[in-house]
Each structure stands twice: as structure tokens, then as C-alpha cells.
N, CA and C atoms of all chains as a GROMACS GRO file, in nm:
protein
  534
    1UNK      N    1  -0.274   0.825   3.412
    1UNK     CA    2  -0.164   0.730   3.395
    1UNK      C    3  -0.171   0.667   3.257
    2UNK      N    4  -0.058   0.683   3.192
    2UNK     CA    5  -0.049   0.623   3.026
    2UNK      C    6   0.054   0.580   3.091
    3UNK      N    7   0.113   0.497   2.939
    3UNK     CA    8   0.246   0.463   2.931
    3UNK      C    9   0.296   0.463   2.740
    4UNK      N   10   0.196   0.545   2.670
    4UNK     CA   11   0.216   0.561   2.534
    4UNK      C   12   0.259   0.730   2.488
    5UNK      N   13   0.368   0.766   2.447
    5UNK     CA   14   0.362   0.917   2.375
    5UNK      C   15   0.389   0.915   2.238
    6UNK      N   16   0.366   0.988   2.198
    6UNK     CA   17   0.388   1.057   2.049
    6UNK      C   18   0.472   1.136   2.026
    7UNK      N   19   0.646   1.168   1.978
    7UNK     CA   20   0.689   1.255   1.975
    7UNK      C   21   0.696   1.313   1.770
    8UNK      N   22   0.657   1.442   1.783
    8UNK     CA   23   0.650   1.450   1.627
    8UNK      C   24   0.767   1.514   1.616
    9UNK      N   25   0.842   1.504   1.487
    9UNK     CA   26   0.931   1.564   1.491
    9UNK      C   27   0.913   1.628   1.342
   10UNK      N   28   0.962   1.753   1.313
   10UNK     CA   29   0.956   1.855   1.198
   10UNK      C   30   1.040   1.922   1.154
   11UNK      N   31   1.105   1.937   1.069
   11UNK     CA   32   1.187   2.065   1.036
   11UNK      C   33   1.138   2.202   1.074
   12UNK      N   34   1.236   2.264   1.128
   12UNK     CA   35   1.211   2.413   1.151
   12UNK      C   36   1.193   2.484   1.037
   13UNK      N   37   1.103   2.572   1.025
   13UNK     CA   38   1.074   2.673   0.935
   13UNK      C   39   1.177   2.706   0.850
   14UNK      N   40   1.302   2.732   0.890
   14UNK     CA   41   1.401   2.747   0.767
   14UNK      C   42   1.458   2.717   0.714
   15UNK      N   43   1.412   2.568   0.726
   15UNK     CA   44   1.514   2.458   0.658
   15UNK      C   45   1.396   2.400   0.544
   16UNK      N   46   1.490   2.407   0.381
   16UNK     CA   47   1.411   2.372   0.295
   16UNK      C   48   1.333   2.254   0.300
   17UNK      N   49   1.211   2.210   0.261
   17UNK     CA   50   1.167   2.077   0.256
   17UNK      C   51   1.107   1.992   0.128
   18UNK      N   52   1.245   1.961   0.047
   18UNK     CA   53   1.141   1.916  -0.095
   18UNK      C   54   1.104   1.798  -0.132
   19UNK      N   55   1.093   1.712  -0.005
   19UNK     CA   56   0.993   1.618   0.042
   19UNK      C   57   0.871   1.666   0.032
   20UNK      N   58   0.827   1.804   0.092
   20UNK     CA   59   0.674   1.871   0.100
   20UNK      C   60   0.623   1.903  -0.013
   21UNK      N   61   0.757   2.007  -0.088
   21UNK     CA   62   0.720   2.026  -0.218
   21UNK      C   63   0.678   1.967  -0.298
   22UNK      N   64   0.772   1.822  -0.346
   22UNK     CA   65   0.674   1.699  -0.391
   22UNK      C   66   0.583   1.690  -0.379
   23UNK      N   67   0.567   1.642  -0.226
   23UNK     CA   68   0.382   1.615  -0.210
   23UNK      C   69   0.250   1.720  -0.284
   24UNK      N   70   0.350   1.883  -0.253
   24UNK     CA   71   0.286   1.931  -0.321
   24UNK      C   72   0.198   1.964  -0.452
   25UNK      N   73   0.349   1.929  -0.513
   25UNK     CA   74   0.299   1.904  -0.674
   25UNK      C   75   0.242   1.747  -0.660
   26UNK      N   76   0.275   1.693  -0.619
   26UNK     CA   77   0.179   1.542  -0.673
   26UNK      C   78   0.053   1.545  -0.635
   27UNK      N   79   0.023   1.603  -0.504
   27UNK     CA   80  -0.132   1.644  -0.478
   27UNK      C   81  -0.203   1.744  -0.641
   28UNK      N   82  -0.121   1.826  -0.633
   28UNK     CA   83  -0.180   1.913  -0.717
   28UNK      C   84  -0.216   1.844  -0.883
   29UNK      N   85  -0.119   1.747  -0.934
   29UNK     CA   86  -0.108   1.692  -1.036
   29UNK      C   87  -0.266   1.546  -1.010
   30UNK      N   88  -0.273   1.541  -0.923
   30UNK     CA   89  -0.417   1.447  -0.870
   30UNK      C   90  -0.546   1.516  -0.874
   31UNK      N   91  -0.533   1.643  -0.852
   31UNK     CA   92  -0.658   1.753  -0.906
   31UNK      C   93  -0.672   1.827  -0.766
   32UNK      N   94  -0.573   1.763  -0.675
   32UNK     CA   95  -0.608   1.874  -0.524
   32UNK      C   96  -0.474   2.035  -0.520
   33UNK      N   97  -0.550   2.094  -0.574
   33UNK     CA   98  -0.490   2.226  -0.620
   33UNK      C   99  -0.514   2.341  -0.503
   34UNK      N  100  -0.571   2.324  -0.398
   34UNK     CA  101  -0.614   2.388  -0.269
   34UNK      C  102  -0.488   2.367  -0.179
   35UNK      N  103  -0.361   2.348  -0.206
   35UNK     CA  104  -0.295   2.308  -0.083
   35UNK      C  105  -0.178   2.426  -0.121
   36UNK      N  106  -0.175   2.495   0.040
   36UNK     CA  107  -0.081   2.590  -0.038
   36UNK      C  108   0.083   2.516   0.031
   37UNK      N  109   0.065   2.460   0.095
   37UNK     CA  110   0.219   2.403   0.151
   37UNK      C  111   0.207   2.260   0.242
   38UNK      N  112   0.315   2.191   0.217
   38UNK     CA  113   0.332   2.046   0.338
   38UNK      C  114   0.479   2.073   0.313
   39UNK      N  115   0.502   1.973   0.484
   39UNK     CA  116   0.582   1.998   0.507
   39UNK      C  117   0.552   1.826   0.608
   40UNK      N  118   0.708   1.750   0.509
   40UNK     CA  119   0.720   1.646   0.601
   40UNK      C  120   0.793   1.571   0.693
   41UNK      N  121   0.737   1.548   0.844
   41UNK     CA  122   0.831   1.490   0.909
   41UNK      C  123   0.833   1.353   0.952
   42UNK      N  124   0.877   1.344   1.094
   42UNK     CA  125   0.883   1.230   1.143
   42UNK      C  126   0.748   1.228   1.271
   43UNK      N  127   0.714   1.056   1.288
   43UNK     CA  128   0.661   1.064   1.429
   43UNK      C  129   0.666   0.929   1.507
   44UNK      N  130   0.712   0.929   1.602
   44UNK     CA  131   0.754   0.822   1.711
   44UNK      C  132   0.654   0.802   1.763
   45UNK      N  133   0.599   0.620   1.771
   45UNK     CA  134   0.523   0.615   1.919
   45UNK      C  135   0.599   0.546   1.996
   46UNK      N  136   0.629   0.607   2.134
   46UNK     CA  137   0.702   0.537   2.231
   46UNK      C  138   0.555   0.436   2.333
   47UNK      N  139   0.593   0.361   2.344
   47UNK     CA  140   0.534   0.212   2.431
   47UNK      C  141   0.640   0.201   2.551
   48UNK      N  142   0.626   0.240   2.684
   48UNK     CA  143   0.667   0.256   2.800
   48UNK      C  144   0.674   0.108   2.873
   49UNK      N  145   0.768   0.058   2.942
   49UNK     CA  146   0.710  -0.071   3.037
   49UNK      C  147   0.629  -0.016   3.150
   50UNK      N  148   0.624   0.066   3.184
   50UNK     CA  149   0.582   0.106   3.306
   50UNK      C  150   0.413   0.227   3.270
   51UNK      N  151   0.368   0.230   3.334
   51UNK     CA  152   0.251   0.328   3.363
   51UNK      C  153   0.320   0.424   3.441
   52UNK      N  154   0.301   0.600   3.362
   52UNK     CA  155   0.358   0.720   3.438
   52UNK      C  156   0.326   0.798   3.457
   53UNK      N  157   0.309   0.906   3.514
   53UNK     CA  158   0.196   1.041   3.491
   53UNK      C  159   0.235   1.079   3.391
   54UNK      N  160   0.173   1.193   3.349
   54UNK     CA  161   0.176   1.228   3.222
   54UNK      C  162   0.323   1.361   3.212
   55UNK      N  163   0.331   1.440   3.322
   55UNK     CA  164   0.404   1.532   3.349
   55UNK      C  165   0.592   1.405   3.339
   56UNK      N  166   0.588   1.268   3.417
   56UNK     CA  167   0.719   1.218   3.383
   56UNK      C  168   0.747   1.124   3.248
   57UNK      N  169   0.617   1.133   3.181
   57UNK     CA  170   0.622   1.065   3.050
   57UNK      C  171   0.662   1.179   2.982
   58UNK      N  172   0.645   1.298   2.978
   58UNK     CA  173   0.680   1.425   2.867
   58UNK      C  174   0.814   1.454   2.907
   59UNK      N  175   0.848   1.422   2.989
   59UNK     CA  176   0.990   1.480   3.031
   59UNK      C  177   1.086   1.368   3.008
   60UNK      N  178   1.026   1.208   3.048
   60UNK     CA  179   1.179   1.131   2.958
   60UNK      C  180   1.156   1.135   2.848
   61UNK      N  181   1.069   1.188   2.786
   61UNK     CA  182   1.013   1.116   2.630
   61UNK      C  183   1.115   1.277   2.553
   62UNK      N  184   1.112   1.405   2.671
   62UNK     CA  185   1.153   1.514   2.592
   62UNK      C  186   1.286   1.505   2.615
   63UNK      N  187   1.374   1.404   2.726
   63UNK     CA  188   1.509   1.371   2.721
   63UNK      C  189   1.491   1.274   2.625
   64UNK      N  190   1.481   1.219   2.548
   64UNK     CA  191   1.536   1.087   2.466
   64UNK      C  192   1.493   1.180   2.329
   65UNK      N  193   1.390   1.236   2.279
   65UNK     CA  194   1.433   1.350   2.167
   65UNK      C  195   1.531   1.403   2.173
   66UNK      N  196   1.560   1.531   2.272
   66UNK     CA  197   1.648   1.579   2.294
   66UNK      C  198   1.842   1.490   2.247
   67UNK      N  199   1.838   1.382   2.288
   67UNK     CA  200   1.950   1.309   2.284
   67UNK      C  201   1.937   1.234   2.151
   68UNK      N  202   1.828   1.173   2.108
   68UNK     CA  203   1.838   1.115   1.983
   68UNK      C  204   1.751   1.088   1.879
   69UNK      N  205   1.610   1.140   1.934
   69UNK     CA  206   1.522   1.146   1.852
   69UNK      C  207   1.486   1.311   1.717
   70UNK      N  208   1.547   1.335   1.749
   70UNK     CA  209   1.539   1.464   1.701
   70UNK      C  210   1.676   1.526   1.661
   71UNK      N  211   1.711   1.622   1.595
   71UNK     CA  212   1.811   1.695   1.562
   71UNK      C  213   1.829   1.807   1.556
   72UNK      N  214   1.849   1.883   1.694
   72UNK     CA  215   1.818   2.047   1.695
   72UNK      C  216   1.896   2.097   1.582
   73UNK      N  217   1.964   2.083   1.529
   73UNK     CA  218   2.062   2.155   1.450
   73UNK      C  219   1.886   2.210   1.328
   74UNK      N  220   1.836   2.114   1.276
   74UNK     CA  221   1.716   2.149   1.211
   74UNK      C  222   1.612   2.105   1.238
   75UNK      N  223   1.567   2.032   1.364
   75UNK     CA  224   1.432   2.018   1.393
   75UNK      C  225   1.408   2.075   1.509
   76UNK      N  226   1.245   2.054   1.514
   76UNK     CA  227   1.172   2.089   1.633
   76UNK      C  228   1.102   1.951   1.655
   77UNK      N  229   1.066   1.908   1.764
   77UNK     CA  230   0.990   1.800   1.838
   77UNK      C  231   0.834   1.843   1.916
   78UNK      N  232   0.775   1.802   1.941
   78UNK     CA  233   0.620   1.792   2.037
   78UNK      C  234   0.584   1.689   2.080
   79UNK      N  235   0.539   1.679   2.191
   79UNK     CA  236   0.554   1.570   2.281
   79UNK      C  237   0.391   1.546   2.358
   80UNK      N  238   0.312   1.450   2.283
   80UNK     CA  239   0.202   1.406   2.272
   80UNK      C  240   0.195   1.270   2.407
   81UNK      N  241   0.086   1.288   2.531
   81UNK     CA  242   0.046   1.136   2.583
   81UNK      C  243  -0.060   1.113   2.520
   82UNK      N  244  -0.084   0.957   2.499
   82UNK     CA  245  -0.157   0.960   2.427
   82UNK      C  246  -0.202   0.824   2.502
   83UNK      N  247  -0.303   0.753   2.502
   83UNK     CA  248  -0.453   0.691   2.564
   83UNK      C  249  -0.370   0.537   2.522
   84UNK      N  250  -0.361   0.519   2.393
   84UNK     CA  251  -0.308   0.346   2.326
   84UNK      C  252  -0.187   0.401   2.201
   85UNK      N  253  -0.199   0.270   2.209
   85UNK     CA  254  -0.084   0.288   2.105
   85UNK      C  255  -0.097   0.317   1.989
   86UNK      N  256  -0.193   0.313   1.890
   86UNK     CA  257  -0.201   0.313   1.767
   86UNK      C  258  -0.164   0.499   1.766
   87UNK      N  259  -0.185   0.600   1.854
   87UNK     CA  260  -0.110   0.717   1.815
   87UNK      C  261  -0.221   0.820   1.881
   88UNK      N  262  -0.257   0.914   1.807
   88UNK     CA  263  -0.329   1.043   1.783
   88UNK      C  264  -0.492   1.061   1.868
   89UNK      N  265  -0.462   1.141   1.985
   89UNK     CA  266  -0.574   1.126   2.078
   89UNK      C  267  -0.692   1.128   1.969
   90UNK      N  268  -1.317   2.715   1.241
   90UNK     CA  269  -1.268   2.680   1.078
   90UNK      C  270  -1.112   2.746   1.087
   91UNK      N  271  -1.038   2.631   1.011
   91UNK     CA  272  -0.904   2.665   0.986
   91UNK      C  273  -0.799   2.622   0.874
   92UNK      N  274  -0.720   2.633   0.879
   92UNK     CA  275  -0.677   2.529   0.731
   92UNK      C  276  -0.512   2.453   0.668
   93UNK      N  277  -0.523   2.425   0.864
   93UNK     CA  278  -0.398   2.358   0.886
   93UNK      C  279  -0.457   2.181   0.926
   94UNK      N  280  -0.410   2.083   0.832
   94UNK     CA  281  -0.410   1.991   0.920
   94UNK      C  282  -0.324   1.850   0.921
   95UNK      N  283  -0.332   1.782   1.016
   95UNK     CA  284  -0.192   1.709   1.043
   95UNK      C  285  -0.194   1.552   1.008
   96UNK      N  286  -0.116   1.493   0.914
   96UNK     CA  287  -0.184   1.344   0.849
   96UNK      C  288  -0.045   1.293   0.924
   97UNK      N  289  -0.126   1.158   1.044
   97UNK     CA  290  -0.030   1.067   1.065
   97UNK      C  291  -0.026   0.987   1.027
   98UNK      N  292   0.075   0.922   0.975
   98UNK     CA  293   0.083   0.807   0.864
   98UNK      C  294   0.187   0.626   0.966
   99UNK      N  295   0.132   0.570   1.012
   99UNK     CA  296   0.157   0.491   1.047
   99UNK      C  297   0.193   0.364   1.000
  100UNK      N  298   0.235   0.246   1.007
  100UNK     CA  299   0.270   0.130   0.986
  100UNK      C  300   0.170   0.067   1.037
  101UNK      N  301   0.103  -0.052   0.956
  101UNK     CA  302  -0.023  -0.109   1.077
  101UNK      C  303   0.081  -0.248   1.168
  102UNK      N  304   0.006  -0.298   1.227
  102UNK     CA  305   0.071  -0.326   1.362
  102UNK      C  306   0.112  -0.497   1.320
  103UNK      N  307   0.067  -0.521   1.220
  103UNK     CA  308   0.142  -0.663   1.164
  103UNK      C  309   0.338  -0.610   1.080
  104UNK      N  310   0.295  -0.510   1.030
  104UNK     CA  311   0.430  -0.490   0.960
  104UNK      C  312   0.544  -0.475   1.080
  105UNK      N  313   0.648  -0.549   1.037
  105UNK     CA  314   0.748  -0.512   1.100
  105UNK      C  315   0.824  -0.374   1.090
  106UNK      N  316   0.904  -0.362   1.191
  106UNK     CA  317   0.928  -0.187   1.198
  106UNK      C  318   1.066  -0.183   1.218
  107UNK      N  319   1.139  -0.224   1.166
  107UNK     CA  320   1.290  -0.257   1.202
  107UNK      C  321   1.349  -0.117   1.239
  108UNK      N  322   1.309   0.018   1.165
  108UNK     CA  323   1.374   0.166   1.229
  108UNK      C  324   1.304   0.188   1.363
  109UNK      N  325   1.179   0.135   1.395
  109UNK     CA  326   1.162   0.138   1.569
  109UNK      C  327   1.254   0.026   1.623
  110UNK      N  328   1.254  -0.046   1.595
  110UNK     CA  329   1.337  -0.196   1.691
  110UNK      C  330   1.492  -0.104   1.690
  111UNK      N  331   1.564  -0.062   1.627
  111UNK     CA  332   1.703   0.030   1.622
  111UNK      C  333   1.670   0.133   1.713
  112UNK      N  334   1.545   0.222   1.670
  112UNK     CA  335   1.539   0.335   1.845
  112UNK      C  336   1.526   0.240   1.943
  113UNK      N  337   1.408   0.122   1.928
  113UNK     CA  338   1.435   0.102   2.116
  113UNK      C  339   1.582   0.094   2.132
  114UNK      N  340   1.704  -0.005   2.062
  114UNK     CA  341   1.846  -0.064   2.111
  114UNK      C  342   1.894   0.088   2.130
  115UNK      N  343   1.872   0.160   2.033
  115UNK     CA  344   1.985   0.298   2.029
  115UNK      C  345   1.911   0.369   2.170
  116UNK      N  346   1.807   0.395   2.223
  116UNK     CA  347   1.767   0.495   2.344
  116UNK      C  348   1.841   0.348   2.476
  117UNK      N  349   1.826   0.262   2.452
  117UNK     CA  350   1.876   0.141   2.540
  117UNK      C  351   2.028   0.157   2.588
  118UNK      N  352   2.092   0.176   2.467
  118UNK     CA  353   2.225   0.238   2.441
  118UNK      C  354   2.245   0.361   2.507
  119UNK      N  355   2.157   0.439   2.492
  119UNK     CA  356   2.162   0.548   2.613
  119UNK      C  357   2.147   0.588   2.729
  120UNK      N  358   2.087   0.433   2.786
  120UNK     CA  359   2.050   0.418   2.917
  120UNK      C  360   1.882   0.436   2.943
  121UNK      N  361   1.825   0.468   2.833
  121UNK     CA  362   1.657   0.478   2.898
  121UNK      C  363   1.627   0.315   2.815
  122UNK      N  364   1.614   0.255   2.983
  122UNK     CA  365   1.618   0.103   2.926
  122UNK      C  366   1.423   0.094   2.958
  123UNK      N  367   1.370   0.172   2.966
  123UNK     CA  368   1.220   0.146   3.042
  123UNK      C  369   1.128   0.181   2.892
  124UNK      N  370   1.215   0.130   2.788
  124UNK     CA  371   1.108   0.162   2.620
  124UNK      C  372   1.027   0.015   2.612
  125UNK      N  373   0.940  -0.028   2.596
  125UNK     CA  374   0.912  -0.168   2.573
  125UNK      C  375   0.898  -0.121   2.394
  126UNK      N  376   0.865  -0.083   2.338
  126UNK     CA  377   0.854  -0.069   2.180
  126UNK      C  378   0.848   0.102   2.124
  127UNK      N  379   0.873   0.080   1.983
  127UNK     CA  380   0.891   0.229   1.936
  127UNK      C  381   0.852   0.200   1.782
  128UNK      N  382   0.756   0.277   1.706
  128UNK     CA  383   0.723   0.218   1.572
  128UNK      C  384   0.729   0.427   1.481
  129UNK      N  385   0.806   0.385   1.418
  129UNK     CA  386   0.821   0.518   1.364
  129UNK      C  387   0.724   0.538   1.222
  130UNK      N  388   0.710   0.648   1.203
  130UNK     CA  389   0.584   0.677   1.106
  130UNK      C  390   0.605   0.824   1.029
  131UNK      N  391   0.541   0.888   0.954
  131UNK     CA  392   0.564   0.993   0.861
  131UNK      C  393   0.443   1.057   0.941
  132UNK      N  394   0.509   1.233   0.942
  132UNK     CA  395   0.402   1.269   0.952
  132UNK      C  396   0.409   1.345   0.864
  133UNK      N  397   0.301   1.463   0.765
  133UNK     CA  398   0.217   1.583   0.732
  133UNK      C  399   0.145   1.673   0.713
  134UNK      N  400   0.248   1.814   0.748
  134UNK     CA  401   0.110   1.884   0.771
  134UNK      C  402   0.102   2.003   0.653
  135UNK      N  403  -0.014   1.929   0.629
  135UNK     CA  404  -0.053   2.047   0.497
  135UNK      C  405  -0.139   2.172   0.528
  136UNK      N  406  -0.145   2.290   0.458
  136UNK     CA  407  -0.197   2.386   0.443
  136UNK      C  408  -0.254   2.432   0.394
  137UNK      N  409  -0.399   2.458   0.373
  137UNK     CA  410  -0.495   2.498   0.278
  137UNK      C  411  -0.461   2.642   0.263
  138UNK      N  412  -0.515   2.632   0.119
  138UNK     CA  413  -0.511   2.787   0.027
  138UNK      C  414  -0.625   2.828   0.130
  139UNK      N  415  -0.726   2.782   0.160
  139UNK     CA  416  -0.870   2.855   0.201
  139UNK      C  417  -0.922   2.763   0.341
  140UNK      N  418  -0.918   2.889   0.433
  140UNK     CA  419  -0.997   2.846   0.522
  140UNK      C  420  -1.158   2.716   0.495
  141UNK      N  421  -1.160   2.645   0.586
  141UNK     CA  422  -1.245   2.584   0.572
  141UNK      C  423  -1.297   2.503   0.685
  142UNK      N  424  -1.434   2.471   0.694
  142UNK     CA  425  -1.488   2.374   0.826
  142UNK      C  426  -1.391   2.219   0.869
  143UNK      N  427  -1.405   2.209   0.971
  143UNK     CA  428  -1.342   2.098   0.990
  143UNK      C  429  -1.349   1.956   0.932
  144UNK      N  430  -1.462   1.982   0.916
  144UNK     CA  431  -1.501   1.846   0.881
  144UNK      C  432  -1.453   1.831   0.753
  145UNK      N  433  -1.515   1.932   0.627
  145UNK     CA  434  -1.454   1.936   0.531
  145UNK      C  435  -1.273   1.919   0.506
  146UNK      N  436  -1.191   1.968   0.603
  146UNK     CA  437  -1.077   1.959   0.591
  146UNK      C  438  -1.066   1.791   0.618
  147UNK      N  439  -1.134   1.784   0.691
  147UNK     CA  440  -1.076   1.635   0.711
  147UNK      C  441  -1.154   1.555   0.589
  148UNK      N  442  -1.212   1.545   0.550
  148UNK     CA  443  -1.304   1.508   0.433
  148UNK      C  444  -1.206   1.461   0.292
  149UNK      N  445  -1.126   1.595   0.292
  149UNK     CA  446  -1.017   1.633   0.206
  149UNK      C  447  -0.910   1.582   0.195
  150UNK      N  448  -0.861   1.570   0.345
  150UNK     CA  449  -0.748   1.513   0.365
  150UNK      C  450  -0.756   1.390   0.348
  151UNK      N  451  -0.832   1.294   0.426
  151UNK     CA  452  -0.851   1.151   0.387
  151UNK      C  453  -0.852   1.107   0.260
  152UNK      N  454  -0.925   1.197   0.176
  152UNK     CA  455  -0.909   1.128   0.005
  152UNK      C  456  -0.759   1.189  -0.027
  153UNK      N  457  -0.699   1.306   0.002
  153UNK     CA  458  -0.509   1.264  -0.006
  153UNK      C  459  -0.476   1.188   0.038
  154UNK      N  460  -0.501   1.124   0.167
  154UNK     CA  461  -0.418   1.034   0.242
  154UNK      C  462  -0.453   0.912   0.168
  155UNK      N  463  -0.581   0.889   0.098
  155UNK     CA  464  -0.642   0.747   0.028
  155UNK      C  465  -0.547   0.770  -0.090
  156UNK      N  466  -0.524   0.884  -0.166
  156UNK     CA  467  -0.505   0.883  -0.293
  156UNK      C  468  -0.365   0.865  -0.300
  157UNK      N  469  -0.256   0.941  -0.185
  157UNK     CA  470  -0.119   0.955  -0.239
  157UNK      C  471  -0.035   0.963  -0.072
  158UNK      N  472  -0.109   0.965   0.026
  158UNK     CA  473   0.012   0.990   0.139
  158UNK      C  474   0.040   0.886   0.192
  159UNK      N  475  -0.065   0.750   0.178
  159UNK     CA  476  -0.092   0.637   0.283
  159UNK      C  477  -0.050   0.529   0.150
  160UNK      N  478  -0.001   0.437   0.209
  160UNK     CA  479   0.030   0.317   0.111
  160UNK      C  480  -0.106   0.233   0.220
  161UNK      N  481  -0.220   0.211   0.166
  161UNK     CA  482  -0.332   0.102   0.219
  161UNK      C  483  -0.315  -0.009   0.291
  162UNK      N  484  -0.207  -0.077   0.181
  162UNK     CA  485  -0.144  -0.248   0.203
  162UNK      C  486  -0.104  -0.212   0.333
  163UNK      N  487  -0.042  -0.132   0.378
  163UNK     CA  488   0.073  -0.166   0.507
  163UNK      C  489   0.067  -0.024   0.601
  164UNK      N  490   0.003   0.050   0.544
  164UNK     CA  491   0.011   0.191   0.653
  164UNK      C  492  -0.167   0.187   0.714
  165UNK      N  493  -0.147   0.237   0.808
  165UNK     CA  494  -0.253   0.356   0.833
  165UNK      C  495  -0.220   0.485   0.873
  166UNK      N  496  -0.369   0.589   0.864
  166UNK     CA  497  -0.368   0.680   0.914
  166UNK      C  498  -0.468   0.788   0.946
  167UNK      N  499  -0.443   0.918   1.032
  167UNK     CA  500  -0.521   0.953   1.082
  167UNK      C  501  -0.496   1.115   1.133
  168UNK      N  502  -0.624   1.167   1.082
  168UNK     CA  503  -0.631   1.287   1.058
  168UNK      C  504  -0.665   1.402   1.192
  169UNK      N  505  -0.574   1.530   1.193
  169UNK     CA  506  -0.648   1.636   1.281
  169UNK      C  507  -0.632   1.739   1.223
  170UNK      N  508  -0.739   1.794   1.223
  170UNK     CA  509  -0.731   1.995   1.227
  170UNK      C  510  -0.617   2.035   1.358
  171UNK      N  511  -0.549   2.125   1.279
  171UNK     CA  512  -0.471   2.203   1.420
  171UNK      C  513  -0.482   2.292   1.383
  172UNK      N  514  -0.433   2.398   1.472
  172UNK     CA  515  -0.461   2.549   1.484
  172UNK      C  516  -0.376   2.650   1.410
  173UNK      N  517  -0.209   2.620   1.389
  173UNK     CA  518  -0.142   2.658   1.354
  173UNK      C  519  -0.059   2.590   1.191
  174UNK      N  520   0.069   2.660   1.154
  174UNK     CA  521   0.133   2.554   1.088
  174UNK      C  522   0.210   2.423   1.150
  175UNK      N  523   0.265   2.494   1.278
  175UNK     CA  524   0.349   2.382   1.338
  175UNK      C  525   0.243   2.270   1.364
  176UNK      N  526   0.189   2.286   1.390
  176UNK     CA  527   0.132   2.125   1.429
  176UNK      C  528   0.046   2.080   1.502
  177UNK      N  529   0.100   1.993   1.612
  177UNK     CA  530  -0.002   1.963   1.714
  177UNK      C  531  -0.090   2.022   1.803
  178UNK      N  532  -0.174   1.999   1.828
  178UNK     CA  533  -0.235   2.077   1.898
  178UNK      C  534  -0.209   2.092   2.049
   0.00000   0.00000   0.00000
């Protein structure tokens, strides 16, 4: 029982990203020359009122992407429970 | 060893988050009234030229995230190896 998820959200592979590219070159211009690609998105932590299993936390959390967190037209989403709030098991 | 990994970049929990306070009203607006909070954040996932140990990747990443992904004053963040490009694990 949580009541915290993580939804990440990303551009799909074929949609340009020169947000990443940046990062790219500015990493590289800092002396980190090892990076062959980024790519940047978004990430939500949802804070629930309620305590839910984990199976009906992924499923409203993957209806409310679906409807507004995300933008199929060019993203993809993933749908993280996660322990507290600060994020990333 | 792999050489994908995923920097979440957060808001720390004093800053206000006014683009989460708009998702909770806007998913509210949609009827999923059961959000108590929503704090939105950047994510990236970069890609190493060269395979490498985990630890080291993360080693790596943290001095990007110190040097150029994380603003200190007002973000945090926090690092994983994943398996692929997409992302999470």
C-alpha cells in the first residue's frame, strides 16, 4: 500500500530533442565528452489522499497521463509506485 | 555494467511548484479529485559512449548533475542505472 507514483514522461524516439542536444554539447564543453546522447523529459510525483494497491495506483495514475499528463501525439509515459514522496525507489 | 542512466531532477520541498498546483486543479477538472499534491520535475537520460560499472556511472553522473543539470539552490536530485535507453527500470 503507497499512495505516491512517479509518472515519467519522454519523447518518443522520433521526435527531435534539442533540449538533449544542448545538454549534450554543454556537458561536452565542461570536459564530459563520454556522453553519446540525452534526451529530456518530464516527471510527475503524484501524492494520493488515499493509500492504494499498487496495481489501482498504476492504473488511475495511467488514466490521468493518458488524459493529461502526457501527449501521445509525441510522448511515451512510465508509471513508477514509489515508497515517499521525494520520488525514485 | 551498462551505460544508460536516468537523472531526476526535482524541486526541493520548500520551493513552491505552481506547474504541480495547475496539474492537481487541471486532473480535478477532470474529475480525479483523490490528488492531494503533484510537484513536477525534469527528467534525463543520458547515454554513455562506453559501457561502464555502476557505480562509476553514477559517480559521473552526479558531478553532471553537480556541474550543469541540477540548479543546488532549489533542485534536487537523484540518480539510476537503467537497462535500456527508454528509461525506467
Amino acid at each position: 500500500m503507497s499512495r505516491f507514483v512517479q509518472v515519467v514522461v519522454t519523447l518518443k524516439n522520433a521526435v527531435l530533442d534539442p533540449q538533449g542536444d544542448a545538454t549534450v554539447h554543454a556537458l561536452s564543453a565542461l570536459g564530459f565528452d563520454n556522453i553519446e546522447s540525452a534526451r529530456v523529459g518530464k516527471v510527475i510525483h503524484l501524492a494520493f489522499k488515499n493509500e492504494l494497491e499498487p496495481g489501482q495506483l498504476k492504473e488511475q495514475a495511467a488514466l490521468m497521463a493518458q488524459k493529461l499528463l502526457c501527449n501521445s501525439v509525441m510522448e511515451n509515459f512510465q508509471i513508477q509506485v514509489v515508497e515517499d514522496k521525494a520520488g525514485v525507489p
